[in-house]
N, CA, C and O atoms as a GROMACS GRO file, in nm:
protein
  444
    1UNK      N    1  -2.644   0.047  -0.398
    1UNK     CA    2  -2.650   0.000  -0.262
    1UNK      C    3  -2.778  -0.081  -0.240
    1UNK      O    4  -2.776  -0.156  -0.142
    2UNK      N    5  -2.883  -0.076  -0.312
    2UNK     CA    6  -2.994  -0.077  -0.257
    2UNK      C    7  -2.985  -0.221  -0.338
    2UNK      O    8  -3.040  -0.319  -0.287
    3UNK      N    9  -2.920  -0.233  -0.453
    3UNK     CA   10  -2.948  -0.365  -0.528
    3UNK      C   11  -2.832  -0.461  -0.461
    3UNK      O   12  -2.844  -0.582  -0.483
    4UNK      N   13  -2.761  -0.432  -0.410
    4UNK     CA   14  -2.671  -0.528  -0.311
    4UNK      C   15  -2.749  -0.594  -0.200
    4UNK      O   16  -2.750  -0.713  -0.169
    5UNK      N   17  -2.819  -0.486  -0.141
    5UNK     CA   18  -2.925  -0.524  -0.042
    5UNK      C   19  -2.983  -0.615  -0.047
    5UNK      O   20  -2.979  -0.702   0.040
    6UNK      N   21  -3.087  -0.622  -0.199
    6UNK     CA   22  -3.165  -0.704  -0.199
    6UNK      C   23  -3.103  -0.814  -0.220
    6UNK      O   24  -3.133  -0.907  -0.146
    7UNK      N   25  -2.984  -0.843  -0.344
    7UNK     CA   26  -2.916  -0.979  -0.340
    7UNK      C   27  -2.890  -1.067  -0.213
    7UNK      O   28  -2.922  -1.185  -0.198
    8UNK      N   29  -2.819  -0.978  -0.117
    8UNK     CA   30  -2.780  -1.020   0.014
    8UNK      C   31  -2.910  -1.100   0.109
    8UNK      O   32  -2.894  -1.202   0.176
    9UNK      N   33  -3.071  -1.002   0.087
    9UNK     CA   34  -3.152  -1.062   0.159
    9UNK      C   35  -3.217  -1.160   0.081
    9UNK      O   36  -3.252  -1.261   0.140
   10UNK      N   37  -3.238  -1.150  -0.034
   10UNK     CA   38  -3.274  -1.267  -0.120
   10UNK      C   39  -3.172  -1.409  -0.061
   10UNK      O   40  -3.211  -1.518  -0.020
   11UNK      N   41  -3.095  -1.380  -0.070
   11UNK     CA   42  -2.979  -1.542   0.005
   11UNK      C   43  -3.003  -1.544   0.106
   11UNK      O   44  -3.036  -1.660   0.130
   12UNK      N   45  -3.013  -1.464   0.225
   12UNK     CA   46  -3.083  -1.502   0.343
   12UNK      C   47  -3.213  -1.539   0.312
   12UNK      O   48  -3.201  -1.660   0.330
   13UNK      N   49  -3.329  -1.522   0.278
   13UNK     CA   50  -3.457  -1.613   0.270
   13UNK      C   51  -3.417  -1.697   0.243
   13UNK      O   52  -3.410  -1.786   0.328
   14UNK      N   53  -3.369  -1.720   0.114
   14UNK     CA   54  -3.359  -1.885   0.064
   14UNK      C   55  -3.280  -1.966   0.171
   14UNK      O   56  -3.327  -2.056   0.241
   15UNK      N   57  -3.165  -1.923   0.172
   15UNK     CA   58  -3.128  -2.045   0.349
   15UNK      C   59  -3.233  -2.023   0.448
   15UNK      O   60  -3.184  -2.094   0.537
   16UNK      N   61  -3.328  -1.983   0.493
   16UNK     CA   62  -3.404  -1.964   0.581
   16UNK      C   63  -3.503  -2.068   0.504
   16UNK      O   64  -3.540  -2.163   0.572
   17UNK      N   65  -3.539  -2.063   0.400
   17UNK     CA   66  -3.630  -2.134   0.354
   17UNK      C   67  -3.577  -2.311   0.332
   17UNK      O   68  -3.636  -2.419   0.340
   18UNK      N   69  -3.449  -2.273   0.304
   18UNK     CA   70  -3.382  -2.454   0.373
   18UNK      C   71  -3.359  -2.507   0.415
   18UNK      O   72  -3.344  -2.628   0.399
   19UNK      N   73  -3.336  -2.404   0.535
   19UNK     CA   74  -3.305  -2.456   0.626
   19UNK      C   75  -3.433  -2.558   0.721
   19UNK      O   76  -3.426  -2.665   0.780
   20UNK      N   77  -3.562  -2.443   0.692
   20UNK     CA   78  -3.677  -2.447   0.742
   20UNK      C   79  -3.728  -2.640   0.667
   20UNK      O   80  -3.733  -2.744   0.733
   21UNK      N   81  -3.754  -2.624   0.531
   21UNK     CA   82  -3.752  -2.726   0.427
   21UNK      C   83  -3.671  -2.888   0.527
   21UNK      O   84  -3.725  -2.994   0.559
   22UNK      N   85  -3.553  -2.846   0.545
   22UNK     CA   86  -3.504  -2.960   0.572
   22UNK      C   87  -3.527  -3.008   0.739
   22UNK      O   88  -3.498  -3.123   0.770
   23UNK      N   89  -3.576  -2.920   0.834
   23UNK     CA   90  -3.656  -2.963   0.984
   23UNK      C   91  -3.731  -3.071   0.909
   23UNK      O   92  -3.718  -3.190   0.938
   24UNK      N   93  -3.854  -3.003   0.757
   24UNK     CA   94  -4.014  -3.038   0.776
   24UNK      C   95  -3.950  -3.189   0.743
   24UNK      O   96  -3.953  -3.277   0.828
   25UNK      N   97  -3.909  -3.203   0.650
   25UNK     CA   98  -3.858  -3.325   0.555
   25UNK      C   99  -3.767  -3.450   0.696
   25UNK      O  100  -3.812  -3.560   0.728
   26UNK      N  101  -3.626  -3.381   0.758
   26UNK     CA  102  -3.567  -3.508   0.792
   26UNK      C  103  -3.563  -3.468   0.965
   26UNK      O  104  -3.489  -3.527   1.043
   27UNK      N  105  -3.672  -3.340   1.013
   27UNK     CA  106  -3.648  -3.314   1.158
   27UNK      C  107  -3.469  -3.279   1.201
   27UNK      O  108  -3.378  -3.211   1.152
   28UNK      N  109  -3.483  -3.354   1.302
   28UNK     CA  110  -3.373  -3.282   1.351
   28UNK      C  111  -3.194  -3.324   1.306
   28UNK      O  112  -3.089  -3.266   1.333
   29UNK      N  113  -3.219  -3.426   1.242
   29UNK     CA  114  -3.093  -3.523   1.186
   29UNK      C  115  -3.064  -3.387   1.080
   29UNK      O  116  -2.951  -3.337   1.081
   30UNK      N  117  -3.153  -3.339   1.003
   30UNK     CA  118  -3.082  -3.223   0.935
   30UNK      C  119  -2.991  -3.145   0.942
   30UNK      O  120  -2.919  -3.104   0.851
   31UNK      N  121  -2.988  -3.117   1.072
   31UNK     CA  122  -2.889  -3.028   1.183
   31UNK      C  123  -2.728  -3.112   1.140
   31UNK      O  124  -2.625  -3.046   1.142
   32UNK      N  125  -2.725  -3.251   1.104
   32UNK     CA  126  -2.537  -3.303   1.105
   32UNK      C  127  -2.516  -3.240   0.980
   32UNK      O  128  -2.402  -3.204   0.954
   33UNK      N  129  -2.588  -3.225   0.914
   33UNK     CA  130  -2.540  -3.171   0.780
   33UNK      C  131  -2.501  -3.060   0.777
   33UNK      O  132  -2.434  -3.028   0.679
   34UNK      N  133  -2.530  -2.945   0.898
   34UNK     CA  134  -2.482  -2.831   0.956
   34UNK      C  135  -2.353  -2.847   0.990
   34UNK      O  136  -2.270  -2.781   0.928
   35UNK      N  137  -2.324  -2.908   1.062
   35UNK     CA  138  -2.217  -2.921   1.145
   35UNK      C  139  -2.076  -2.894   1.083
   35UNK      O  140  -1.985  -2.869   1.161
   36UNK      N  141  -2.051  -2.898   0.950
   36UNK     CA  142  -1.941  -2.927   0.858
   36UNK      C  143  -1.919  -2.749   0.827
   36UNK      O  144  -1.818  -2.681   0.844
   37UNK      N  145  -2.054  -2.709   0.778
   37UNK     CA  146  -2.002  -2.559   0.762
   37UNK      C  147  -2.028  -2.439   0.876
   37UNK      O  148  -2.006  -2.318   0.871
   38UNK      N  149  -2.080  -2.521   0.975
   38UNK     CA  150  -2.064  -2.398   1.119
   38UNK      C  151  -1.930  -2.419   1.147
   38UNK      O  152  -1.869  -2.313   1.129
   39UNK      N  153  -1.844  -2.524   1.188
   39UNK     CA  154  -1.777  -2.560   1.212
   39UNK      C  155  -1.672  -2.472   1.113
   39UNK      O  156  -1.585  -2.411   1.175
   40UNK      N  157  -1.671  -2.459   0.958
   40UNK     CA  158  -1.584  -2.410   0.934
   40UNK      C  159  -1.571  -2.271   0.910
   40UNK      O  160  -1.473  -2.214   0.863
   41UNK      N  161  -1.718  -2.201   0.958
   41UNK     CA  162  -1.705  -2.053   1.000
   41UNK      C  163  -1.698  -2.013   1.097
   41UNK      O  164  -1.726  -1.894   1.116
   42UNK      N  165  -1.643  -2.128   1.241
   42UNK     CA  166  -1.618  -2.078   1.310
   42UNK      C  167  -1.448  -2.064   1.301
   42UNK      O  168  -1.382  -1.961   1.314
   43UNK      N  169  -1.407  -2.184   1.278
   43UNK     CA  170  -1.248  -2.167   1.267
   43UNK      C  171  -1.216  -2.036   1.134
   43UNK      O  172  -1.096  -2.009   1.130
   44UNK      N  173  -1.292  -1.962   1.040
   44UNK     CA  174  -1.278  -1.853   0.978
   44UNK      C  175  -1.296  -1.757   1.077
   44UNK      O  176  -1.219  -1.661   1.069
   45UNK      N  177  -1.367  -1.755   1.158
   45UNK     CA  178  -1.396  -1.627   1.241
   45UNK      C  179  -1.274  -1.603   1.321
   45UNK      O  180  -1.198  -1.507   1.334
   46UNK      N  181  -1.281  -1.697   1.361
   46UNK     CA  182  -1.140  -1.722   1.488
   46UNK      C  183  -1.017  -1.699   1.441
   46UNK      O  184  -0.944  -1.657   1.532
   47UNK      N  185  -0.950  -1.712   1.315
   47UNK     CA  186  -0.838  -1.689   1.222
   47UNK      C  187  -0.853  -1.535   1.158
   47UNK      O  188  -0.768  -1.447   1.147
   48UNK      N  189  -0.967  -1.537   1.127
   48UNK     CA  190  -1.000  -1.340   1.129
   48UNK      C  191  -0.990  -1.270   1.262
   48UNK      O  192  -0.917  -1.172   1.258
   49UNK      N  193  -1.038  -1.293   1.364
   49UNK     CA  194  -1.020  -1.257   1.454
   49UNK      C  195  -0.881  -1.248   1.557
   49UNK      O  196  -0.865  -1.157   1.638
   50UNK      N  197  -0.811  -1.331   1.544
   50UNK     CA  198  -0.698  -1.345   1.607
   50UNK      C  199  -0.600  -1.438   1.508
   50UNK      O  200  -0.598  -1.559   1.487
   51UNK      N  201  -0.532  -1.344   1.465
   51UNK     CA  202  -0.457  -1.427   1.325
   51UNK      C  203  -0.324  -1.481   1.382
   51UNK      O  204  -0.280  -1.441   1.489
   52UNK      N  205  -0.248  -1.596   1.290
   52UNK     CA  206  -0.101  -1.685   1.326
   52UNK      C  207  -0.054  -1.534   1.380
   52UNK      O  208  -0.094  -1.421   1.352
   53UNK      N  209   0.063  -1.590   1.483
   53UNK     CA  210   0.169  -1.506   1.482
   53UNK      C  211   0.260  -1.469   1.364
   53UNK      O  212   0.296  -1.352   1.353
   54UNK      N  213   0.294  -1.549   1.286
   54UNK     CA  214   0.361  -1.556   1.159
   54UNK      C  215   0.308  -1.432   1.034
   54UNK      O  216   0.367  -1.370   0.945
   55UNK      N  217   0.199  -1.436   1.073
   55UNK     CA  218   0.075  -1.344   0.976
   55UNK      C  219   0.080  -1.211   1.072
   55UNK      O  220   0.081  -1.117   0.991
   56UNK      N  221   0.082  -1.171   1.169
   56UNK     CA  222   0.107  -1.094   1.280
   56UNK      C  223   0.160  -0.985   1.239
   56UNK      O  224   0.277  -1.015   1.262
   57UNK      N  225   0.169  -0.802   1.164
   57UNK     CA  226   0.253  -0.698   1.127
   57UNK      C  227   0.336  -0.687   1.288
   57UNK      O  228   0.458  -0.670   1.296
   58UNK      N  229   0.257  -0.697   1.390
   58UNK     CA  230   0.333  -0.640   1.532
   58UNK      C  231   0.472  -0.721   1.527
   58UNK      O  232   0.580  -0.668   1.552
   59UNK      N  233   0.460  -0.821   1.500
   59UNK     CA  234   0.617  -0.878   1.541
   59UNK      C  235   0.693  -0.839   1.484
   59UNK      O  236   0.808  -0.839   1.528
   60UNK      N  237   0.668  -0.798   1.386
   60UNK     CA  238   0.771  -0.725   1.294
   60UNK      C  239   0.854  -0.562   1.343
   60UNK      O  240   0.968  -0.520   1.323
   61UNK      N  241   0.750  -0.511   1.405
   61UNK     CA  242   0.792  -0.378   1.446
   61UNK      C  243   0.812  -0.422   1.602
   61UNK      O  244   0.810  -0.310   1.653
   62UNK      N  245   0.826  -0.490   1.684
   62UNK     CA  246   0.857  -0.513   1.792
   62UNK      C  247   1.008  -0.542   1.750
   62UNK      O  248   1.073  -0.538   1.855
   63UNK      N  249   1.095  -0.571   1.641
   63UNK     CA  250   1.233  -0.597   1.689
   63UNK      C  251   1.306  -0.502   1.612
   63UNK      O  252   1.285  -0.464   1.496
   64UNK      N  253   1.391  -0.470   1.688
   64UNK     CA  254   1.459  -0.338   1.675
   64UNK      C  255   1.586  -0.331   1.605
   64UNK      O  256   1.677  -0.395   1.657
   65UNK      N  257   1.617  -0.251   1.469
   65UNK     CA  258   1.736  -0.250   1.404
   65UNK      C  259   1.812  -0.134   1.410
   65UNK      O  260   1.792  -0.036   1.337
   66UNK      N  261   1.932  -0.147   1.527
   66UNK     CA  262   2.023  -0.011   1.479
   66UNK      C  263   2.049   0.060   1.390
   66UNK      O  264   2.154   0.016   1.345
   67UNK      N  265   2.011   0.166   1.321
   67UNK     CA  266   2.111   0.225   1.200
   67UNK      C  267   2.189   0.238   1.223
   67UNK      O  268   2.226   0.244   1.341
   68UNK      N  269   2.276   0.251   1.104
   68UNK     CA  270   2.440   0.313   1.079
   68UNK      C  271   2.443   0.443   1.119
   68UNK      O  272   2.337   0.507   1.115
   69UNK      N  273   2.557   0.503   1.163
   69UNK     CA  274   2.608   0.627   1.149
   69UNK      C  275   2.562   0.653   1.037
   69UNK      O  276   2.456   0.716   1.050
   70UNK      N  277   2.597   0.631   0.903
   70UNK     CA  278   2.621   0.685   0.802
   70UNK      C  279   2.411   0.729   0.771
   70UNK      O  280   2.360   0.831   0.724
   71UNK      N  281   2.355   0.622   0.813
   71UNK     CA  282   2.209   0.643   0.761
   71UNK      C  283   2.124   0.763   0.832
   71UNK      O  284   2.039   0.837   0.783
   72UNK      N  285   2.187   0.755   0.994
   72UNK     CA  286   2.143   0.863   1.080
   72UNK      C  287   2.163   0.957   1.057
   72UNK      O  288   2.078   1.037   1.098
   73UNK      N  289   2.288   1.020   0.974
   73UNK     CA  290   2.395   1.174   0.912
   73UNK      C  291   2.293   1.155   0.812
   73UNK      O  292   2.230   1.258   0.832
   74UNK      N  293   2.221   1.086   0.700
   74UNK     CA  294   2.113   1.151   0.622
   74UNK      C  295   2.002   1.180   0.658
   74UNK      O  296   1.956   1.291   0.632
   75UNK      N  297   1.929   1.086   0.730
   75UNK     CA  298   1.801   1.141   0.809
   75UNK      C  299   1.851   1.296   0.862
   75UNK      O  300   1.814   1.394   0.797
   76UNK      N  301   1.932   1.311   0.975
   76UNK     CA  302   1.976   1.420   1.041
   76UNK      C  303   1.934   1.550   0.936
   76UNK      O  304   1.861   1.647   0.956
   77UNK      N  305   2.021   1.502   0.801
   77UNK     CA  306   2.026   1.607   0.715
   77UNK      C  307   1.935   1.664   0.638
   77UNK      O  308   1.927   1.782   0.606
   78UNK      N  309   1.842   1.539   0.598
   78UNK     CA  310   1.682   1.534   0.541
   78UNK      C  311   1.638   1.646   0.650
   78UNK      O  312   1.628   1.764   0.617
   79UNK      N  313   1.616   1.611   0.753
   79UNK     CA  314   1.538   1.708   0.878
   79UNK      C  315   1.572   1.839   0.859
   79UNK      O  316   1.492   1.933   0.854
   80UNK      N  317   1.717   1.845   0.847
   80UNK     CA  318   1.777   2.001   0.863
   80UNK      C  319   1.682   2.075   0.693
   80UNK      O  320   1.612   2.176   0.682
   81UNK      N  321   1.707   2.014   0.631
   81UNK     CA  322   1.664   2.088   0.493
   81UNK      C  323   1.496   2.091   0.510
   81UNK      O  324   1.440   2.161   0.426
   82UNK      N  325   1.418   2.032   0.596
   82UNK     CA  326   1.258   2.036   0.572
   82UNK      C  327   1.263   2.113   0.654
   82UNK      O  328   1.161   2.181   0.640
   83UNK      N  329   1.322   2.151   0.740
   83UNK     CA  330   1.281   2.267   0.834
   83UNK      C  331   1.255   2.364   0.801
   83UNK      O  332   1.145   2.419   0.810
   84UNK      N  333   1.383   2.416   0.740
   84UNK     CA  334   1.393   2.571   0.662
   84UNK      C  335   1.250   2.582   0.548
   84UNK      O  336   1.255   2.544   0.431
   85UNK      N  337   1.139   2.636   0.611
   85UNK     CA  338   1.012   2.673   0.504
   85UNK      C  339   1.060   2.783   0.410
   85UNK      O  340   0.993   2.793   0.307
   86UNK      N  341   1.173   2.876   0.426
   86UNK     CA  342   1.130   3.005   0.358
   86UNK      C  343   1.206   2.977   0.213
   86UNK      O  344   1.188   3.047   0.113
   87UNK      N  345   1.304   2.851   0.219
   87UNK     CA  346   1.368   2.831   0.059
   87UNK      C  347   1.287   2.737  -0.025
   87UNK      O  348   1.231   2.632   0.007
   88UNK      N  349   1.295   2.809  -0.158
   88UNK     CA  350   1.178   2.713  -0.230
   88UNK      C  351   1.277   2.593  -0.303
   88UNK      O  352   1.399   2.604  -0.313
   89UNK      N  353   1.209   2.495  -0.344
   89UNK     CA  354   1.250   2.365  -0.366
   89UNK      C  355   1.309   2.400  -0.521
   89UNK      O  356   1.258   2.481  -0.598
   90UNK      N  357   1.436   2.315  -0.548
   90UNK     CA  358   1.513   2.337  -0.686
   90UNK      C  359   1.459   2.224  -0.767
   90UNK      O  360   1.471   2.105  -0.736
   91UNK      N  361   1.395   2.271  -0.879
   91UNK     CA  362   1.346   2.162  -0.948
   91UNK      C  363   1.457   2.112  -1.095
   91UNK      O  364   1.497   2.203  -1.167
   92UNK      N  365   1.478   2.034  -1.112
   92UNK     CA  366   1.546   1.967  -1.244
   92UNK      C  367   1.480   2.045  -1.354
   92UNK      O  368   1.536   2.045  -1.464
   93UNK      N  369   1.352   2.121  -1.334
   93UNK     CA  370   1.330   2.170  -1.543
   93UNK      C  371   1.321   2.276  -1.527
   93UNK      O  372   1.262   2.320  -1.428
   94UNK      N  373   1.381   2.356  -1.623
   94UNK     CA  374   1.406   2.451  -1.691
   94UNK      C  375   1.299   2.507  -1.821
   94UNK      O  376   1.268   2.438  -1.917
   95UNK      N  377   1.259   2.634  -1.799
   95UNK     CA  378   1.154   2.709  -1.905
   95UNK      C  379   1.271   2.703  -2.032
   95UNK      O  380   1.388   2.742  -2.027
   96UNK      N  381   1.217   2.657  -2.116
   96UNK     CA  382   1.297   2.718  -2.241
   96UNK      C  383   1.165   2.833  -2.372
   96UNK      O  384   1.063   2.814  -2.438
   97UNK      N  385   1.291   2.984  -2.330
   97UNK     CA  386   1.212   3.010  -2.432
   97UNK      C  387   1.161   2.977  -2.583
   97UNK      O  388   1.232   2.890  -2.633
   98UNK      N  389   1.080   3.012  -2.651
   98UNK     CA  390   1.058   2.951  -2.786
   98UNK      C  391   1.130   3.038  -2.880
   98UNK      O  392   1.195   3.128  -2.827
   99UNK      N  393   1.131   3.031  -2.999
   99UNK     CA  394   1.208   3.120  -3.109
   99UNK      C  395   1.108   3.228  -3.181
   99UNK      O  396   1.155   3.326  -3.239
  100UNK      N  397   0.962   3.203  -3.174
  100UNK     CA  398   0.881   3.273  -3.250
  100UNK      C  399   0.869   3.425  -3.220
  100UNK      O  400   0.809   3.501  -3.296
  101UNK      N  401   0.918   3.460  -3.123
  101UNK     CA  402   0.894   3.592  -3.056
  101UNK      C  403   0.728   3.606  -2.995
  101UNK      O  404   0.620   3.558  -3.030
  102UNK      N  405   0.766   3.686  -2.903
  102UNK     CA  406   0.586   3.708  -2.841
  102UNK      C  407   0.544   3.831  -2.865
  102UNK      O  408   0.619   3.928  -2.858
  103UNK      N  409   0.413   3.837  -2.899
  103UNK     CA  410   0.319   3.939  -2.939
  103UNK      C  411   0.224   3.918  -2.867
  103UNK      O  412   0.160   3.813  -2.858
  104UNK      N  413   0.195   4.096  -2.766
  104UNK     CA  414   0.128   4.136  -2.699
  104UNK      C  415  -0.004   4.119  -2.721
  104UNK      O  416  -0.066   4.056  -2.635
  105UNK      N  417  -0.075   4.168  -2.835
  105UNK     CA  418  -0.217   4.118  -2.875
  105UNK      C  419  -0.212   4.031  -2.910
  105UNK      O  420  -0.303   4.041  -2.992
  106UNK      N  421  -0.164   3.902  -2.924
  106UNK     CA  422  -0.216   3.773  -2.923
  106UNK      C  423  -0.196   3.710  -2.840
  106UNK      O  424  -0.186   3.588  -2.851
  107UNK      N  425  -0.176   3.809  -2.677
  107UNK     CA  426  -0.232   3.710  -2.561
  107UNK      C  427  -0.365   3.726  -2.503
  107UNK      O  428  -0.434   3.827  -2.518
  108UNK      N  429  -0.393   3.635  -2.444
  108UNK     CA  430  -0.530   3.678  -2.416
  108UNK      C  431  -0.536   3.771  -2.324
  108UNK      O  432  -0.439   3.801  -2.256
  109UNK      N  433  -0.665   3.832  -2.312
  109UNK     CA  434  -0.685   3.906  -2.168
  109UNK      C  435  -0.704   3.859  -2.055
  109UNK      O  436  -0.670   3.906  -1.946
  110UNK      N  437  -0.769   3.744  -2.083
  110UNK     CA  438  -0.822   3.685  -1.921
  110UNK      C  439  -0.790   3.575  -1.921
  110UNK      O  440  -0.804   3.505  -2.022
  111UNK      N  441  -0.727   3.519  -1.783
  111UNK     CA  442  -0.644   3.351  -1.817
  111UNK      C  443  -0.778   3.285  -1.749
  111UNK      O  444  -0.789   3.163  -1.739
   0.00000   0.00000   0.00000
């Protein structure tokens, strides 16, 4: 964090120091040479700040799509099965025992 810092304020001096540089050298005419990149951080700010409609997530969830019967009877049914907490979930795998047989002293004592 601390070495980000300094990168970050190191580039601020130096534009401070060119900005300063270019008053002593051409006075105030220095300033048109500004004009090109204020200008285009302001139209960045303004496009960050208030983006196209097109670019917009809200418009998207502002228009509204009926489901089917058929999609509402699964949601419905999804719901009915998350309700019930006390049945535990059926999983696809299966323990398979091994063939070697198990022996008591060669488990451990403490897991």
């Amino acid at each position: 964090m601390i070495r980000h810092a300094l990168i970050f304020w190191s580039a601020v001096l130096l534009a401070v120091i060119g900005l300063v540089d270019g008053f002593v050298r051409y006075g105030f005419s220095s300033l048109t040479r500004l004009i090109i990149p204020l200008v285009l951080c302001a139209v960045l700010y303004l496009l960050y700040k208030y983006p196209p409609r097109r670019m917009n997530n809200n418009s998207r969830s502002k228009t509204k799509v009926k489901a089917s019967p058929k999609t509402m009877a699964k949601v419905a049914g999804l719901r009915k099965s998350h309700t019930s907490g006390g049945k535990r979930k059926s999983y696809p795998f299966q323990v398979i025992e091994g063939s070697k047989g198990k022996n008591d002293d060669q488990l451990p004592k403490y897991h």
